[in-house]
C-alpha positions in Angstrom: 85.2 -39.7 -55.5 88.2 -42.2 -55.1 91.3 -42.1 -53.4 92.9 -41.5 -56.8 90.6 -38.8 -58.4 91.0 -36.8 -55.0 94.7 -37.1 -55.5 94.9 -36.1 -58.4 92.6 -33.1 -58.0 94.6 -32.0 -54.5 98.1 -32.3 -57.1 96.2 -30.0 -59.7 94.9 -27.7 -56.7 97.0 -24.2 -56.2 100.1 -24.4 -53.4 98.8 -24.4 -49.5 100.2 -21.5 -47.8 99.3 -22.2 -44.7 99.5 -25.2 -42.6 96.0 -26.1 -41.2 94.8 -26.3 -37.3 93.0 -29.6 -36.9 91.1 -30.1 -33.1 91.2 -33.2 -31.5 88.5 -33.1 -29.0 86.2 -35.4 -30.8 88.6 -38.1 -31.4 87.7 -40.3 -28.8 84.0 -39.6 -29.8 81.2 -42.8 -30.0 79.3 -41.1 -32.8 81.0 -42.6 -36.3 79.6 -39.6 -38.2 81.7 -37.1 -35.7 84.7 -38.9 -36.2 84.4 -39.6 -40.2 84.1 -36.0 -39.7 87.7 -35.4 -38.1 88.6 -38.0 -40.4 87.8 -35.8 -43.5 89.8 -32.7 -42.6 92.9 -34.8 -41.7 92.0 -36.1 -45.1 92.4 -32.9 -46.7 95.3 -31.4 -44.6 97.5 -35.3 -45.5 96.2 -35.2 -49.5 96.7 -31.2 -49.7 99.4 -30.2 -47.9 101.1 -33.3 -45.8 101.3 -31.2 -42.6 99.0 -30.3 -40.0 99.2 -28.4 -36.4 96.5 -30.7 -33.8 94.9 -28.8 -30.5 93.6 -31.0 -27.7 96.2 -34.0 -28.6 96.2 -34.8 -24.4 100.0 -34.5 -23.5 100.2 -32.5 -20.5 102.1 -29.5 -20.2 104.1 -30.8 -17.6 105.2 -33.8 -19.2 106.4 -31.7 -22.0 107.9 -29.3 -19.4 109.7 -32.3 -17.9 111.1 -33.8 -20.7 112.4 -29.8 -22.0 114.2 -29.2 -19.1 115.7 -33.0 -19.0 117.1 -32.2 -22.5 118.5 -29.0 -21.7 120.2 -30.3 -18.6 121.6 -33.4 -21.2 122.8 -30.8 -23.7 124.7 -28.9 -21.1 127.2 -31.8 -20.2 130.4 -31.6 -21.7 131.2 -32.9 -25.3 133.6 -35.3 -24.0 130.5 -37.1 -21.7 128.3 -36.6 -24.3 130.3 -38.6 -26.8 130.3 -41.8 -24.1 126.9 -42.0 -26.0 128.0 -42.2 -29.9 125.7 -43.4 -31.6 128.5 -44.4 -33.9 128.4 -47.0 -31.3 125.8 -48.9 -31.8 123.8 -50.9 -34.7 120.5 -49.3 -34.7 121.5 -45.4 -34.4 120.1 -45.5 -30.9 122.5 -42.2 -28.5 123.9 -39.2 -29.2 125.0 -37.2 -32.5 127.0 -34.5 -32.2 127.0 -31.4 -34.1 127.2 -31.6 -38.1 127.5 -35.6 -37.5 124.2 -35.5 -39.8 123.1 -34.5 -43.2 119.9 -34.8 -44.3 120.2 -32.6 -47.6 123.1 -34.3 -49.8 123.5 -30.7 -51.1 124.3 -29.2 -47.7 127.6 -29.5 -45.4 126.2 -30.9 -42.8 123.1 -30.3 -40.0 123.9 -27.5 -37.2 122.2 -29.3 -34.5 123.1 -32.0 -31.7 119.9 -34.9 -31.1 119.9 -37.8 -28.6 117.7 -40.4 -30.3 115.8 -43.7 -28.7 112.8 -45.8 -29.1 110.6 -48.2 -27.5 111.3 -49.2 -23.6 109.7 -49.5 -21.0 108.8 -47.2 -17.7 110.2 -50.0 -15.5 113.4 -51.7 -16.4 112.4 -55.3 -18.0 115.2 -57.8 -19.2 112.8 -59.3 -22.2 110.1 -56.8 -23.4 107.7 -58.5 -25.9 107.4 -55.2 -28.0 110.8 -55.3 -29.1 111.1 -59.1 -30.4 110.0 -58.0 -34.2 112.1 -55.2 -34.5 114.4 -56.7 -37.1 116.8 -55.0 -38.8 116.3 -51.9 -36.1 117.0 -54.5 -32.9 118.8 -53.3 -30.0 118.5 -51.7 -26.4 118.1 -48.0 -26.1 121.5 -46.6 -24.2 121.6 -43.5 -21.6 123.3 -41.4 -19.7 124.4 -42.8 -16.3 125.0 -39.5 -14.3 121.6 -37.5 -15.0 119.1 -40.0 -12.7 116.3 -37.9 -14.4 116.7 -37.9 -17.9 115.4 -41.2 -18.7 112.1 -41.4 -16.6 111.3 -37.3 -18.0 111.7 -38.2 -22.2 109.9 -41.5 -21.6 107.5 -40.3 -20.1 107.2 -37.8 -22.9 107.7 -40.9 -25.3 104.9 -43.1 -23.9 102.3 -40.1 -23.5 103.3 -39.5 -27.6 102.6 -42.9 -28.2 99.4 -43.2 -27.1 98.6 -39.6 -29.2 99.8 -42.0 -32.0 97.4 -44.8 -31.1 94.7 -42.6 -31.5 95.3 -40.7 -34.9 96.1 -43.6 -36.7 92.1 -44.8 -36.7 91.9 -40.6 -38.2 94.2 -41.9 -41.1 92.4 -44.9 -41.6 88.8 -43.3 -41.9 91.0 -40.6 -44.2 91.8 -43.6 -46.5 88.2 -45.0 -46.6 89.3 -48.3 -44.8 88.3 -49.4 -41.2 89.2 -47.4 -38.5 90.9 -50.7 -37.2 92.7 -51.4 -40.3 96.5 -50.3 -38.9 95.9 -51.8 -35.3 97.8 -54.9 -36.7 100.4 -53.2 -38.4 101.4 -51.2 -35.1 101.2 -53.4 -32.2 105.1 -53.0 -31.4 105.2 -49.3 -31.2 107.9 -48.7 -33.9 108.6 -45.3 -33.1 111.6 -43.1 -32.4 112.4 -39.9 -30.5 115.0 -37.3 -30.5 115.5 -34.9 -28.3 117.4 -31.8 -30.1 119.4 -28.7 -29.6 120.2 -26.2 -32.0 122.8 -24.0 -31.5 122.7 -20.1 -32.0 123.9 -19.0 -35.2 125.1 -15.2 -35.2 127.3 -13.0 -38.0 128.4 -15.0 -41.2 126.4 -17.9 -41.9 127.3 -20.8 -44.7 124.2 -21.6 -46.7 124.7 -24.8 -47.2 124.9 -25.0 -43.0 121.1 -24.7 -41.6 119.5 -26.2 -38.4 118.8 -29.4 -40.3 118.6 -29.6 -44.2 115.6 -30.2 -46.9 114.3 -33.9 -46.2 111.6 -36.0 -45.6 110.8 -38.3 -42.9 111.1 -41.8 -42.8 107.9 -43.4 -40.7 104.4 -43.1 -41.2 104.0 -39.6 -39.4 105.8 -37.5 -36.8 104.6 -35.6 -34.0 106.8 -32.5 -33.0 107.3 -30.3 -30.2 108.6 -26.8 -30.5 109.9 -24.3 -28.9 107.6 -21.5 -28.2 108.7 -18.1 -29.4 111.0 -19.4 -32.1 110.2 -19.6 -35.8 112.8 -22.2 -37.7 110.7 -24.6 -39.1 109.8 -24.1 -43.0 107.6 -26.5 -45.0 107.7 -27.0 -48.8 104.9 -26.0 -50.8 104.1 -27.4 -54.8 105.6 -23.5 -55.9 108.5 -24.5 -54.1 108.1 -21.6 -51.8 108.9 -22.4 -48.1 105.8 -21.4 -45.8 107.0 -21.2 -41.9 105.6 -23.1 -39.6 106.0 -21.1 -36.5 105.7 -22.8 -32.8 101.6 -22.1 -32.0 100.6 -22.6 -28.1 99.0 -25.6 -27.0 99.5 -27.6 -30.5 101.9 -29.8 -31.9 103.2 -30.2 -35.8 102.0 -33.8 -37.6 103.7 -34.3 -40.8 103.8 -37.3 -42.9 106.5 -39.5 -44.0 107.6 -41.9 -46.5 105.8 -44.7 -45.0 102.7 -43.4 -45.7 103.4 -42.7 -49.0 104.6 -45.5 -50.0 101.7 -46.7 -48.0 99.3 -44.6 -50.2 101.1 -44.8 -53.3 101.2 -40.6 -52.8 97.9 -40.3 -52.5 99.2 -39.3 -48.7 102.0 -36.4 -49.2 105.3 -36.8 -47.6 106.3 -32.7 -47.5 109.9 -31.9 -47.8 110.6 -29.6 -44.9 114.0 -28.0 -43.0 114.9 -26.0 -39.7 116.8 -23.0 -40.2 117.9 -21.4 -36.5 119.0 -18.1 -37.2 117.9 -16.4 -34.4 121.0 -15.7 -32.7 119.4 -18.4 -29.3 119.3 -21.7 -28.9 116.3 -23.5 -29.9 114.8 -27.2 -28.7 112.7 -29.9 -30.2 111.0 -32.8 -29.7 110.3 -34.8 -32.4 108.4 -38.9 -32.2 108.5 -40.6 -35.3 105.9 -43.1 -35.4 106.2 -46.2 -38.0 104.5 -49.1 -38.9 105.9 -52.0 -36.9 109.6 -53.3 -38.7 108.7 -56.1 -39.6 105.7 -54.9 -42.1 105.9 -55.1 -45.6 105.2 -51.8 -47.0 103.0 -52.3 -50.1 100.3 -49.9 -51.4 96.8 -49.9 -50.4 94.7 -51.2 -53.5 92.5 -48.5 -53.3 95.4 -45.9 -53.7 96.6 -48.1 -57.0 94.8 -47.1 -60.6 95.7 -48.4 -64.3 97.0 -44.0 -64.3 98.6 -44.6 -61.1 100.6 -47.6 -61.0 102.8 -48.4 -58.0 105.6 -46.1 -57.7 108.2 -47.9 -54.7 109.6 -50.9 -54.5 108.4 -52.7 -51.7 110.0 -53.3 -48.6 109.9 -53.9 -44.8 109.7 -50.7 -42.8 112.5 -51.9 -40.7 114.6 -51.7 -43.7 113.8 -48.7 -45.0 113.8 -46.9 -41.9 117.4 -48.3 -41.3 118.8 -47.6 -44.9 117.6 -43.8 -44.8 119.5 -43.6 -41.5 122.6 -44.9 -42.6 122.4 -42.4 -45.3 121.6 -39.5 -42.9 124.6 -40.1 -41.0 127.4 -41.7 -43.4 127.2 -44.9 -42.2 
């Protein structure tokens, strides 16, 4: 069956109501037939439903430990020193956002969460990193707090270790697509991806509903691997019934949801699933989410296979650098 008649039967198919639990231990496998295996359930889970919990996905509970408590610690300082960090301040939305600075559903008030976003650096401090000479309309240094000595070194270490998860699932989309398992190696040698750390604050008595954790949306890169909480439910996904199915925090996974780079990619063959937070749980509640995209300076045109005379392109193609950037200048009123 083609990439096109298997779309077409997963958009005739009844609404997922669950979010299925993909394990990575075979990913790193040397028998092809084990890992066109994997490759055909990520398959299903990107065509189906667009989001998927992994198990095994090799980022050490300590390094997600470290980088928790290093955002917790950064959340804690006062408004005032949080705010050195705008991100009003610099050209590629690289710092902090405060509270309500964001809205990613035009038909809410705003986004009742506070994030601290970066992307690629390295470990050790370099002056002239090669990675970040194609970046394009997204170029610029990452900024950081100068009074927590910790921070830094604990979410890149969180950021690298996510990174290299990345690396390894992209060969799982390929295979998922029918191409090479190499086919995205040269379209993600710069490691075009961003992180936020967020906090969400409690939200007790009288809520607005057009306030929520952050509003319906889709994300910008190619996929995005998130960390939760554990123990707090706020994360809803979007079904074809337009019913939204929660997507609770699960021990030892993470959530992979696709964004609009794959489907323009795919032509939305690949589904990019409209999603939301809503923290109404009277606590606070954390996150971690790595956006990984195709490098900026890549053109993103549909795969011919995921093109038919009954499914003609549907985006106007672009760089991913551009895209990326126009969706945040929308996000935050820019």
């Amino acid at each position: 069956m083609s990439l096109v008649q298997a779309a077409r039967q997963a958009e005739s198919a009844e609404a997922f109501k669950h979010i299925p639990i993909i394990d990575l231990e075979t990913v790193s496998s040397s028998d092809p037939a084990t890992r066109k295996s994997l490759g055909n359930a990520v398959r299903e889970a990107c065509m189906n439903v667009g989001f998927l919990y992994i198990t095994n996905h090799g980022i050490s509970e300590k390094t997600i430990d470290d980088a928790y408590k290093a955002s917790k610690e950064f959340f804690s300082l006062t408004l005032e020193r949080k705010m050195q960090l705008d991100i009003t301040k610099t050209s590629n939305f690289k710092g902090y956002n405060p509270v309500l600075s964001s809205n990613n559903d035009p038909e809410n008030a705003g986004d009742m969460h506070e994030g601290f976003e970066f992307g690629w650096e390295e470990l050790e401090v370099k002056t002239n990193d090669e990675k970040r000479a194609h970046d394009g309309a997204m170029a610029g240094a990452n900024v950081w707090p100068k009074d927590l000595p910790n921070f830094r070194g604990a979410v890149l270490q969180y950021y690298h270790a996510a990174v290299a998860l990345g690396k390894k699932l992209f060969p799982l989309f390929a295979l998922a697509l029918d191409l090479p398992e190499n086919y995205f190696d040269d379209k993600t040698r710069n490691s075009a991806a961003i992180m936020r750390v967020l906090h969400y604050p409690p939200q007790t008595g009288p809520v607005d509903a057009r306030v929520i954790g952050i509003g319906a949306h889709t994300d910008f890169e190619c996929f995005t691997l998130l960390w939760q909480e554990p123990g707090i439910q706020a994360l809803q996904v979007l079904n074809a019934r337009k019913q939204w199915i929660d997507a609770p925090p699960i021990p030892g996974t993470l959530v992979v949801n696709l964004g609009d780079q794959f489907a323009r990619w795919t032509n939305d063959v690949f589904k990019s699933t409209v999603h939301r937070a809503i923290n109404r749980n009277g606590v606070r509640r954390y996150s971690i989410p790595l956006f990984f995209g195709t490098d900026y300076d890549v053109m993103l045109e549909p795969i011919p296979s995921c093109v038919s005379a009954e499914r003609p392109p549907k985006y106007e193609v672009v760089t991913a650098g551009d895209y990326v950037k126009e969706r945040l200048k929308a996000t935050y009123g820019y």
